[in-house]
N, C-alpha and C positions, 0 to 999 in steps of 0.2 A: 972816768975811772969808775964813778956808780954806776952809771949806766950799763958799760960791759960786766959789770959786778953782775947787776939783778938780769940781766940775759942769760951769764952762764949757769943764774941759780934758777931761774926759770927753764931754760934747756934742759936742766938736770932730771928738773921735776913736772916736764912733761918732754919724753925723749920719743922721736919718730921722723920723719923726711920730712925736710924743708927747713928755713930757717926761723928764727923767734925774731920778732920784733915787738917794738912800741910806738903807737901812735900819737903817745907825746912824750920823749924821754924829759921833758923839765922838769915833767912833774918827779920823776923818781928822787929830787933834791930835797922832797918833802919828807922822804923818810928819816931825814936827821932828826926831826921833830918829835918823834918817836922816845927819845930819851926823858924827854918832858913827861908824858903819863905812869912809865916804869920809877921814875922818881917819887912821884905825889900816891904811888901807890903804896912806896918803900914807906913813907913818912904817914899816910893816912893810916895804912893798918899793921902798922909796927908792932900792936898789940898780940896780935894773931900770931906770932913768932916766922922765925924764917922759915921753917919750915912751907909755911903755906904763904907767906908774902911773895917769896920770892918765882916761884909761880903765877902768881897773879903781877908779879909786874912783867912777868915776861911773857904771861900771854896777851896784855897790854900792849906788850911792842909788836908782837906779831901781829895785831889786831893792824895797828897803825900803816903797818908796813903791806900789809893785804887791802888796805884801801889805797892807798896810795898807787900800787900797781896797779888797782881797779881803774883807779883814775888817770892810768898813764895809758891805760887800751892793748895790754898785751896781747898778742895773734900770732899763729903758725904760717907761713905764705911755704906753700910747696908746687911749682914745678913741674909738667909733665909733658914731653913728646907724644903727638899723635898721628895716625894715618889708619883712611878708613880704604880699602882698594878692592875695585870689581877685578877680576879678569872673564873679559869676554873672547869665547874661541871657537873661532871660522868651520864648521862642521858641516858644510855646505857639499853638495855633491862635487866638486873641482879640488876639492880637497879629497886627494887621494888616505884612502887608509895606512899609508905607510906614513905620510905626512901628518895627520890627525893623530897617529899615536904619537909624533915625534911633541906635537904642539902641547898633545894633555901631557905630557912627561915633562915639558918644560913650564909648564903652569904648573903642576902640581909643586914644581922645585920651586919654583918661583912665589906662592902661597905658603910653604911651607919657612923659607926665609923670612917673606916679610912678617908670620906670627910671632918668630925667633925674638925679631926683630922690636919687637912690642908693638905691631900695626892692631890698633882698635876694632877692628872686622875684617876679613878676607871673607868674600864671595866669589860663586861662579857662574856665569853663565855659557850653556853653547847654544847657537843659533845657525840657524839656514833663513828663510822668510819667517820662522816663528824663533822661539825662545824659550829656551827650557830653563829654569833656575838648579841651581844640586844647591841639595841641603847640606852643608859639610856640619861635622861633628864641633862640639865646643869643644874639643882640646885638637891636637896633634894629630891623632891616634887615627890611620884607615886614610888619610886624606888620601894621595897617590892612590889607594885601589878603589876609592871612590870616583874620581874624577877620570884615570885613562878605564874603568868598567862604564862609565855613562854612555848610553846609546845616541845616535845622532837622531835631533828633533826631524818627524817629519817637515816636507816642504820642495820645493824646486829651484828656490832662488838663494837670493842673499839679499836681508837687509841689515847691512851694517848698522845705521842712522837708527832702526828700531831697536839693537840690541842695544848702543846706547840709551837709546830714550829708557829702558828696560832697566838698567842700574843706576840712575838717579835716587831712587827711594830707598836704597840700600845703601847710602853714604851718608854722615854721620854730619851734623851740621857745628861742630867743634870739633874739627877733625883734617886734615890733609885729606884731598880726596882727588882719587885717582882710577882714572878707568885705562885696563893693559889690555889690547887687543892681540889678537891670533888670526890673522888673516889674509888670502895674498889680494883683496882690492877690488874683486870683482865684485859689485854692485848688483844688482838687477832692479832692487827699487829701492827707494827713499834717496835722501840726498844727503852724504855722512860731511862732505864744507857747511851746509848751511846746519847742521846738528850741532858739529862742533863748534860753532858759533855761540850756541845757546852756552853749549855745554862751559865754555870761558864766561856767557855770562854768570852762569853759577857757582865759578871757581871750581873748577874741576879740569883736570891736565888728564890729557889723552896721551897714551903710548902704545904702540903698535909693534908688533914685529914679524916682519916679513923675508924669514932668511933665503929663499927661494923666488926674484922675482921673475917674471914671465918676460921672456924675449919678443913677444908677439907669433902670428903664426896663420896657418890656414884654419875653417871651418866649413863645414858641411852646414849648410841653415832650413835647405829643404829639398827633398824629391817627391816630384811631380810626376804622375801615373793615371792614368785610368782605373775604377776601382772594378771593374769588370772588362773583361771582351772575350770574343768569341773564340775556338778553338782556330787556332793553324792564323790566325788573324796579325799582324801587324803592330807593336806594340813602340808607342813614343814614351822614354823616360828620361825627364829631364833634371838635371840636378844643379842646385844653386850652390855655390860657392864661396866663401867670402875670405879674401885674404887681406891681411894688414900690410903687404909691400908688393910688390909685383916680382913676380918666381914663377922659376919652371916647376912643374908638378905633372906624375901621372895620376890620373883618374880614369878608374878600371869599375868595369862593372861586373858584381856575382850574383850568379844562379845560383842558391845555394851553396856550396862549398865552390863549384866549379867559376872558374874566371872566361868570362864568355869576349867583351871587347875591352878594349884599353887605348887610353887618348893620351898621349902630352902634348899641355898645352902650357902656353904663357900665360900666368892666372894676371889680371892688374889690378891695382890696388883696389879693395872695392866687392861688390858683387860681381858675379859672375856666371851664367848660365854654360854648360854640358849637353849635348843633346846626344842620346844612345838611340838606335833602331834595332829592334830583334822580332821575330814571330813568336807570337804563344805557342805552346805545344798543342798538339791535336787532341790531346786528353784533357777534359773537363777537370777542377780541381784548383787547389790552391798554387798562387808563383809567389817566390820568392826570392826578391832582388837585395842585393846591395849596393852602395857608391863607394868606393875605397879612394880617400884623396892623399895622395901624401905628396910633400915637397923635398927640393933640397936649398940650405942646409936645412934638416927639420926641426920642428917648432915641438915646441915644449907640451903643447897640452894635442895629444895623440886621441886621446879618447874622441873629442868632435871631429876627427878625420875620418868618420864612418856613418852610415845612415843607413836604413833600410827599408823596405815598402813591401806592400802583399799584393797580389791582383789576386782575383777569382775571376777562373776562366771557364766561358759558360760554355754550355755543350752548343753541340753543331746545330743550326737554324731549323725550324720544321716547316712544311710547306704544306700546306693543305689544295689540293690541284680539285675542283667541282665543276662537272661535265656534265653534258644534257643527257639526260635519264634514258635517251634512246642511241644511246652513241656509247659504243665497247670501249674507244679509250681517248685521251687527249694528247695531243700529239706533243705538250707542254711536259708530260712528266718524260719523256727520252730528253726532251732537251735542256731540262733543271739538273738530271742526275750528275754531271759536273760541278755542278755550284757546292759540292761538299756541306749538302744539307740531306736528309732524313725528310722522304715527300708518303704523303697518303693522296690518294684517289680516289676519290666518291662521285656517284651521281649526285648532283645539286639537289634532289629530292633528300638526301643524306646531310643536311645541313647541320651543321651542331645544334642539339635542339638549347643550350644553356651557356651562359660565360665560361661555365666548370670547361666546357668541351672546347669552347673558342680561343680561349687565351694562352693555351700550350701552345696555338702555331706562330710564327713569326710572318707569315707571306700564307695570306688566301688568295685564289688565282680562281677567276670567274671565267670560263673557257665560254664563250658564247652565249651568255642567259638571255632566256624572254621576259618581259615584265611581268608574266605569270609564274617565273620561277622561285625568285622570294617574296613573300609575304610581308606586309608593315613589320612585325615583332621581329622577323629575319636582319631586317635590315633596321631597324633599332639596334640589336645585338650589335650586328657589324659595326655602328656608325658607334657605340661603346667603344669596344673592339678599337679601333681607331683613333679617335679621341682620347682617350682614359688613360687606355693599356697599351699607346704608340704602335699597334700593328702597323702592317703592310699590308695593301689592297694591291692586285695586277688584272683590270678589264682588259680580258680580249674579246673584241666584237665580232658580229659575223651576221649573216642573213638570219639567223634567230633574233636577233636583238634587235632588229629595225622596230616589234613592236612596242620597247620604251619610249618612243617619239609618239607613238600615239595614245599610249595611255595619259590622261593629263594625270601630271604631278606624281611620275613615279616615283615611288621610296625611292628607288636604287641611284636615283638619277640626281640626288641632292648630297651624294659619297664623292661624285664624278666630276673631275675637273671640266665636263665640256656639260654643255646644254645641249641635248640630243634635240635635234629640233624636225618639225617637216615641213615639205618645200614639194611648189609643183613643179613636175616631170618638165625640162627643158625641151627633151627630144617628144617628137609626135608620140601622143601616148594611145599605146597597142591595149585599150579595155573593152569587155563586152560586158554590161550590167543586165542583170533583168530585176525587175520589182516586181516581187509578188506577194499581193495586198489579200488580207480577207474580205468579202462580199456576203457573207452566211447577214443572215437577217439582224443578230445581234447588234451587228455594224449601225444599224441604221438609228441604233439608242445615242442621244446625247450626240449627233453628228459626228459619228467618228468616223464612217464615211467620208464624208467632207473634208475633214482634217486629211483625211489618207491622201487622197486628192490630191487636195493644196501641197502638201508634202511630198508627192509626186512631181510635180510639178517645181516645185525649188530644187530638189535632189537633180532634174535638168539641167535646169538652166544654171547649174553650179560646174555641168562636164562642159568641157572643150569639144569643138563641132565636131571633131574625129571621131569619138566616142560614141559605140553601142550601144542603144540599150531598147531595152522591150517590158510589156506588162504584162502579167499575170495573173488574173483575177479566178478568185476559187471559192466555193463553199462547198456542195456536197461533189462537185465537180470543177475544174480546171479548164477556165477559158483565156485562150492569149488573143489579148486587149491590140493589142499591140506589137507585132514581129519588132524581129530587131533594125533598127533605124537609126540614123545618124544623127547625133542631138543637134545637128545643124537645122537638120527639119522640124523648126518648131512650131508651124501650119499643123503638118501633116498630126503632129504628136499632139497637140490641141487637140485637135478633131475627134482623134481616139477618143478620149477623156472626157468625151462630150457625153451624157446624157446614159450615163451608166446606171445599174440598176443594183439592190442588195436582195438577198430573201437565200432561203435555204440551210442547212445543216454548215460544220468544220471537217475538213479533212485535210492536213495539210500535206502529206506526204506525195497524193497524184500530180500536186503543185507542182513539188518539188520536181518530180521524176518529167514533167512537162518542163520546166524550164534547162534540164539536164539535155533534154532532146535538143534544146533553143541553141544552149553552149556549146555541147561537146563538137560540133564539127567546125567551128568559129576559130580560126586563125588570130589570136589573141593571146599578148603576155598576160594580161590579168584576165580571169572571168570570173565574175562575183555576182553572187545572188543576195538580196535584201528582202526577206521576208517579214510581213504584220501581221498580227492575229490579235483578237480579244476575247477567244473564249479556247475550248478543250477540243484538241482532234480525236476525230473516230479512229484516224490511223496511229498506230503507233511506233517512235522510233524503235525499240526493239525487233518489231516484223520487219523495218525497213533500216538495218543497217548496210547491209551491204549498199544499198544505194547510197548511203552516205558515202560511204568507203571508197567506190568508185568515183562520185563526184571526185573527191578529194586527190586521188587518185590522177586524175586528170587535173591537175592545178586548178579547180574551181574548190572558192572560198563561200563559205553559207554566216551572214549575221543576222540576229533576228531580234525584233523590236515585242515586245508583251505591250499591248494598249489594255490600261482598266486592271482593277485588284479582281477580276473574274478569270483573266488569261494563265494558263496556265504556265508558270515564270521557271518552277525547277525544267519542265521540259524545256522549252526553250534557251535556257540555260545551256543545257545537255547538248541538245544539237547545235548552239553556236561553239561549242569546245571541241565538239566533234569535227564540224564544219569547216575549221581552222580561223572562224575569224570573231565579229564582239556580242556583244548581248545586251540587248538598250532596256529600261524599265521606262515606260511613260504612263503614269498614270492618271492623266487626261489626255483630251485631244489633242490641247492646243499644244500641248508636247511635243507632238510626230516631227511639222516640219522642221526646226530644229533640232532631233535627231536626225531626219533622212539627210538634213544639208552638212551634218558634221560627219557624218558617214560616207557621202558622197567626195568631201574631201578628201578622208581618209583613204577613201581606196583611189582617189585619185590625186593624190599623192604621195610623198614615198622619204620612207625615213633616212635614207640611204643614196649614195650617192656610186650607180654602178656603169661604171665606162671603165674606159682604160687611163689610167692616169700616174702621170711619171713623178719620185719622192723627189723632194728639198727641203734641204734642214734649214728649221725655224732659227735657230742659233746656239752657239757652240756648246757644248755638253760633253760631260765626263760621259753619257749613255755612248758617243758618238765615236768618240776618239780614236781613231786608228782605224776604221770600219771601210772609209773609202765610201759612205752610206749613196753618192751622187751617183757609183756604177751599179745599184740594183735596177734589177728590171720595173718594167713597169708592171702595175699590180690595177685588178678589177672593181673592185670596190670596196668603199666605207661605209660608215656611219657617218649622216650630216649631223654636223653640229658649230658649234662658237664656242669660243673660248670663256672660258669666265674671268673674269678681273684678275682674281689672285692667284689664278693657275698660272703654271710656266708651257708656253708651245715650243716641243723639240724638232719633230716633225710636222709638215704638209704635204700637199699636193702642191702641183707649179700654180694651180689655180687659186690656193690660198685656203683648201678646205682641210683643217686640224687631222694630222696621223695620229702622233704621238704629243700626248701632254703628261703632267701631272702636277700635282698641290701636295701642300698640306691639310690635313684635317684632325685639327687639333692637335695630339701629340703623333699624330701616324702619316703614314706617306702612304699616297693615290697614284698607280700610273696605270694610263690609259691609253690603249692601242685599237682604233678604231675599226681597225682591218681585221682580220683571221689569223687563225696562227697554220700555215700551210694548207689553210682549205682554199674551196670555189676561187675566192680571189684574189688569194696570194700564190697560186699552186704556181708560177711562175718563178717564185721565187726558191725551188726547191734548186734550182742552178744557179743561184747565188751565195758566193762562201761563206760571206760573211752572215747570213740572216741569222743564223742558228745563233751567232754571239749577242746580234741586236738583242733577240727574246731573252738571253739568260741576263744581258746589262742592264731591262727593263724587270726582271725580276729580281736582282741585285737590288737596283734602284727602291723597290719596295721593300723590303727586308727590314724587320725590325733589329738598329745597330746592337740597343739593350733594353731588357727586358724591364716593363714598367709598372711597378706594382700600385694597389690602391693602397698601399701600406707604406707611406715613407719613416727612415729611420734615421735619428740623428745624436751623436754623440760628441759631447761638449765636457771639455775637462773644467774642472771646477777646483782649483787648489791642490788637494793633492790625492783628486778620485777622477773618475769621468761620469758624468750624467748620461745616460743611456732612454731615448723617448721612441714613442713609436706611437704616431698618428695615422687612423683610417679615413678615406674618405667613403661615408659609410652611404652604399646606393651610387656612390658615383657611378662607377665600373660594371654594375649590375652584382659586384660581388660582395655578399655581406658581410663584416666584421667579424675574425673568428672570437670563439667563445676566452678561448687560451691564447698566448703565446710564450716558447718557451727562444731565451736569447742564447746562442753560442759563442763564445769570445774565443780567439786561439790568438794566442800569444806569441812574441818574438821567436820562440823556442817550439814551435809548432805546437804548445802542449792547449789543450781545450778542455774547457770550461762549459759548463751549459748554467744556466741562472733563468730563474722565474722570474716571468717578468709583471711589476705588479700594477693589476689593471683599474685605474683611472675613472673610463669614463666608456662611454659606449663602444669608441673604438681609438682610445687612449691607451698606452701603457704605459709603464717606467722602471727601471731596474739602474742599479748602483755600483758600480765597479771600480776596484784598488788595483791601478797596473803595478806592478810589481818590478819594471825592470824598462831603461828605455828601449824604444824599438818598434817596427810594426801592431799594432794588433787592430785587427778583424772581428765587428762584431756583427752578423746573419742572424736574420728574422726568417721563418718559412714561414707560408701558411700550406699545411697537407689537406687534404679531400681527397677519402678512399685511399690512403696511402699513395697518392702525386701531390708533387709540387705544383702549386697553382701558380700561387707567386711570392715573390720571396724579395729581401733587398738587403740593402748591405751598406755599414760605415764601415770608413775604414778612419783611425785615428791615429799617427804616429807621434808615440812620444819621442819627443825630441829633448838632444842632451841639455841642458838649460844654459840659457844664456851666457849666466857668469862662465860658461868655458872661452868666451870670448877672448884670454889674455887679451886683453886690449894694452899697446903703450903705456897710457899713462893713466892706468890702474895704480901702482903701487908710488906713482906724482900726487894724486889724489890724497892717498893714505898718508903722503909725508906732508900734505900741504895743512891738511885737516889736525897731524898730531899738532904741527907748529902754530896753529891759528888757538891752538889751548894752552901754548908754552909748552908743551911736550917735545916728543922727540920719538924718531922712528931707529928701530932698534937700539934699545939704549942699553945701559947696563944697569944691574939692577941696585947699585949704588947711587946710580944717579935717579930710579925713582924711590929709592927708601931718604933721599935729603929733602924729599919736599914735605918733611912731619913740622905740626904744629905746635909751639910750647903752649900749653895754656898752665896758667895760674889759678891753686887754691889755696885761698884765705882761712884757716881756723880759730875762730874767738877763744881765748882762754878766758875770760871772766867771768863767767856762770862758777867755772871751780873756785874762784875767790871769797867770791859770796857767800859760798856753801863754809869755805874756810873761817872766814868771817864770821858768821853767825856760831859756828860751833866753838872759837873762840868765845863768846860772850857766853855758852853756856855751859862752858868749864868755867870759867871763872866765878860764875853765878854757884855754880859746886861747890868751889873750892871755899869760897864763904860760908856759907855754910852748914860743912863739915861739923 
């Protein structure tokens, strides 16, 4: 009965939420004792009248009755429900915008309740692979056009698991705490079972809602294309597929708006590859394809039933066709102009003199060169050219060409799948040689005489005994040493050579026109002259061209040897170029006879292999195919050679001597036709149908497929940009790094961009790109010179729709398995997440106010005495 007494007068006189109590009601029994000091007060100062006694005994009792509750421990205990809640919501690209406004309009209702409701925080988050927080107001007021105004965070995926990890620090650690998600389950990374693991270790209940779940369905995952090819050319596009069940579906392919093929097929569970065949158009320029997949019955998520891709389609091939400088035309460019390429014709002296000039063609065509036609830098270029930039090389050989087999280590001859080689004449060989030596007195210094001799002598006994030959000894006049004799007779040819003599002036020309006498009536396929000297003639080629002329004229060939830095070497020079045949420098004696023996080879020997000889195919080849190649006639001759290792032989002869080969070299393709293209030793074959097809499939065969530049370009998405590089190889290709490059990106939508691209390093760039939409895009590097394209290259990168379009099955199993592993619950109501609030209890001390009561009790009383 006291006890509830001093509560309700204590409640009175400290009134607010929660209830009063005491932490020792016994003591409250001590306030009867109270009457004891209001008595002793009555009786001690009864003097003082009542007035002011009775006052001091009653502040007496109240003193008493203030400690006493002091010492019973009165305190306020009040009470409180709590709840701290994130909502996080799926703002991912597979969340359609009609959907996303439905989620923020049900979060904002849903935030707006639980404040009603007295929930300690609401928060929000929306995420894709990032996470963006909204700041909401502290009251009410704007929420809903805060939250459905919020923009969607960049990004391409969905990480659920990070959007929770994300609202942990936002929940309140005396508090119900509760994370409400907005999402339909598509993943792409983190793992939102083992999150919510945590997330129950931390006390915190997951809820989700997902009122739209995914059937499963088809997708489109990638098309496969060529990022260039050639105009009017052949195009494979291949498209992947991935369906969750196995269904019928069409899959149609578009040309821009237009529907060009369409397949139905039975997709199976799984991937699935599409394969479409169309030709490019004849016009150079951008293509644009699509894949349209759809099923029946169809699936929910429609946006990944579509894909699309770019080609850049390059112009038509260029042919560079080089013909010997004395020759009106090559009989190659009539039979190219079918191949639907763009050909130039130059004499070989027309050579491209720079990369600039050589790497616009696709297929250079050598129509019969001599070893004297390119030069080492020429054919460096070329062997660039090939290597570097993937040209096309097409040799056609022919009786000009026999002299790469005797030049040693020609340039041209290390491009060449075959080793041109030479070999002596099989059949009885039809030569007449003459040698004619200087004798002028000079001769007689440092025995080069002697040496001439001896050298004479070897350059014999190197011919076969069939072989002609005779000597001609000159100084201020021309003596024959020797008629012409069968090198069988090597008595008789001694003899001669015996006991010769030197003295006298140089005149080389009478020589010559004496040995002209020797040949011109001589029944003979070859007839060569080998002429030595070591000082200056009186006569000169100029007075004496036409004799050269005539020589030549009549199939005799002139080589001549310079003995000693006294001989005069530019002449000599002159009249062996004239002459049609070499030009030896010795400058010593002991030189000679190893020239004359290398020389006497040569002319009796032969680079070339000329009979009649019937073709057979080395083995089977796309050159060949359909050709019937076994019904061509028989043809006159080649070029001797062997194959090299890593060449491939398409053709031979029955006898096994190399027609047709070709290689690789480097990035470029070599083919090589050892015969003519309808001359001397194919003219046979002009009544054969099919030749014309052979030369233009052998020039096919060379053709550069795409164009390769020293500039590769490569673009790599990074989050949610694409990295754009572009590296030189600076000197490879002969071509040097330009100063600039500027990048052109065209987009889905055909629309283009140009971007500077910023430069690095010597022949480094880099530029930075926000696609803006999924779908094709194209980004092209040029490099110009003089306003032409030298070389150029090209990424192609399609963004693809992201992952989470997958509706995968059990996506929204996931979602329900993960609310329940937190005690949650998928799709709940939202009574059922406002009962999971916390009560906590506050304790209020009331005894500091007793004290204060107390003590001001004893100083009224102290007053009232006094008075």
């Amino acid at each position: 009965m006291v006890q509830d007494f001093f509560i309700e007068i204590v409640s009175r006189l400290y009134p607010g939420p929660g209830q009063v109590l005491f932490a020792s009601k016994a003591m409250l029994w001590l306030s009867v004792l109270a009457v004891i000091p209001a008595v002793l007060a009555l009786v001690k100062h009864a003097e003082l009248g009542w007035a002011r006694v009775i006052p001091i005994a009653l502040s007496r009792v109240l003193f008493v009755v203030a400690v006493v509750l002091l010492l019973a421990g009165p305190k306020r205990v009040e009470k409180k429900e709590s709840l701290d809640m994130v909502v996080a919501i799926d703002a991912s690209m597979s969340i359609s915008n009609s959907r996303l406004k439905a989620e923020k309009e049900a979060a904002s209702k849903l935030v707006d309740e639980a404040l009603s409701q007295g929930a300690g925080k609401a928060n929000v988050i929306l995420f894709s692979d990032t996470a963006a927080i909204l700041p909401l107001p502290a009251g009410q007021k704007d929420i809903k056009a805060l939250i459905t105004g919020a923009k969607r965070p960049p990004g391409r995926g969905t990480d659920i698991a990070g959007a929770l990890r994300r609202s942990y620090p936002m929940l309140g650690a005396n508090a119900a705490r509760v994370v409400v998600l907005f999402s339909d389950g598509n993943q792409t990374s983190g793992d939102i079972k083992q999150e919510a693991l945590r997330a129950a270790s931390l006390g915190i209940k997951l809820y989700a809602f997902n009122p739209k779940a995914p059937v499963g369905g088809i997708r489109l995952l990638s098309i496969s294309a060529p990022k260039e090819v050639r105009a009017s050319k052949e195009v494979r596009i291949t498209a992947k597929v991935h369906s969750d069940r196995a269904v019928m579906s069409h899959v149609s392919l578009w040309k821009a708006k237009e529907k060009i093929a369409e397949k139905k097929v039975r997709l199976k569970k799984g991937k699935n590859e599409i394969d479409f065949k169309i030709n490019a158009p004849g016009e150079p320029g951008l293509l644009d394809y699509k894949v349209v997949a759809r099923a029946w019955p169809p699936d929910v998520q429609r946006m990944n039933d579509v894909l699309a891709t770019r080609i850049q389609v390059e112009p038509r091939p260029k042919i560079l066709i080089l013909r010997p400088k004395n020759r009106p035309g090559s009989n190659m460019t009539g039979l190219l102009k079918s191949l639907d390429a763009d050909i130039d014709e130059k004499p070989i002296d027309d050579f491209p003199p720079d990369m600039y000039g050589l790497v616009q063609y696709d297929l250079v065509v050598l129509d019969e060169p001599s070893a004297k036609d390119l030069d080492g830098p020429a054919v460096k270029r070329l062997g660039k050219y090939l290597q570097d930039m993937a040209g096309g090389l097409l040799f056609i050989g022919g009786k000009r060409s026999k002299d790469i087999s005797a030049k040693q280590e020609a340039p041209i001859e290390h491009l060449l799948p075959l080793r041109l080689k030479r070999r002596k004449k099989r059949e009885k060989l039809s030569l007449a040689m003459v040698l004619v030596i200087d004798r002028s007195g000079s001769m007689a210094r440092d025995d080069k005489f002697v040496a001439a001799l001896r050298a004479a002598h070897a350059a014999i006994d190197e011919l076969k005994d069939e072989v002609r030959v005779a000597l001609v000894l000159f100084a201020d006049e021309p003596e024959v040493v020797l008629p012409l004799t069968l090198a069988k007779k090597r008595k008789e040819i001694d003899a001669a050579l015996e006991g010769l003599e030197v003295g006298g002036g140089t005149s080389i020309y009478p020589a010559l026109e004496k040995a002209y006498e020797i040949l011109k009536g001589v029944d003979a396929k070859v007839k060569h002259i080998l002429l030595l000297t070591d000082g200056e003639s009186v006569s000169r080629f100029e007075q004496h061209t036409d004799l050269v002329e005539e020589m030549t004229s009549k199939k005799m060939t002139i080589s001549t040897v310079a003995l000693g830095p006294d001989a005069e070497r530019r002449h000599l020079r002159r009249l062996a170029a004239a002459g049609g045949g070499r030009y030896y420098y010795a400058p010593t004696p002991d030189k000679v006879p190893k020239i004359f023996t290398r020389e006497t080879r040569t002319v009796s020997e032969t680079g070339a292999v000329e009979r009649k000889s019937e073709i057979a195919a080395a083995k089977r080849s796309d050159i060949l195919k359909g050709l019937a190649i076994e019904n061509a006639p028989p043809f006159s001759g080649l070029l001797y050679g062997e194959i090299k290792p890593a060449a491939e032989l398409i053709l031979e002869t029955k006898k096994h001597e190399p027609l047709l080969a070709r290689w690789r070299y480097g990035l470029g393709q070599v083919v090589m036709f050892t015969s003519d293209c309808f001359g001397p030793w194919t003219s046979t074959w002009n009544n054969f149908s099919k030749a014309a097809e052979l030369f233009r499939r052998m020039a096919g065969a060379g053709i550069r497929r795409n164009r390769i530049s020293s500039l590769s370009i490569n673009a790599r998405p990074v989050r949610d940009h694409v990295e754009i590089t572009v590296s030189g190889r600076e000197g490879a290709s002969g071509l040097p790094a330009p100063d600039a490059l500027d990048l052109v990106v065209v987009d889905p939508l055909l629309k283009t961009e140009k971007l500077k691209m910023k430069r690095l390093g010597t022949a480094t760039y880099s530029a930075r790109y926000v696609p803006k939409r999924p779908g094709p895009y194209l980004y092209r590097i040029e490099h110009v010179v003089h306003g032409k394209v030298i070389e150029s290259a090209t990424a192609r990168l399609v963004e693809a729709y992201p992952e989470e379009f997958a509706s995968e099955h059990d996506a929204v199993d996931v979602l329900k398995k993960a609310c329940q592993l937190t005690g949650g619950k998928l799709n709940p109501s939202p009574m059922e997440i406002f009962q999971d609030k916390v009560t906590n209890k506050k304790t209020i001390s009331l005894g500091n106010s007793l004290i204060y009561f107390a003590l001001g009790l004893l100083l009224f009383e102290t007053a009232i005495r006094r008075v």
